[in-house]
C-alpha positions, -999 to +999 in steps of 0.1 A: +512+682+104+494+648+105+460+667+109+472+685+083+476+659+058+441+641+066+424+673+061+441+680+026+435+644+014+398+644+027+395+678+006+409+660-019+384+628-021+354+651-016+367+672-049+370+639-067+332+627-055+318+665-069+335+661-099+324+629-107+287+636-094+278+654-124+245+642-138+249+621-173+232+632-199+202+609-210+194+605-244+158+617-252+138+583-256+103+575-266+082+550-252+069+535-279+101+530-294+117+513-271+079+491-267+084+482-301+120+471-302+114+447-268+087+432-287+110+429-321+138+410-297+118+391-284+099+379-317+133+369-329+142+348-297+105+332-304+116+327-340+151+312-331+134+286-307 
C-alpha cells in the first residue's frame, strides 16, 4: 500500500513537471530594435547624470 502511494504521488509530480515544461512562447524580436532602444536608455541615463 505504501509502494503504492509513492508510485502514485511520483506519477503525480512527473505530470505536474510535463505540464509545466511547455515551451513559452517568444515574442518575435528584431535586433535592431532592441540595439536601438539600449542605446535610447542609456542616452537618457547619460542625460540624467
Amino acid at each position: 500500500m505504501k509502494l503504492f502511494k509513492l508510485l502514485y504521488c511520483l506519477c503525480f509530480i512527473a505530470l505536474l513537471g510535463c505540464a509545466s515544461s511547455e515551451p513559452v512562447k517568444q515574442q518575435d524580436s528584431n535586433a535592431d530594435e532592441v540595439r536601438a532602444n539600449a542605446a535610447k536608455a542609456y542616452s537618457e541615463l547619460d542625460a540624467e547624470k
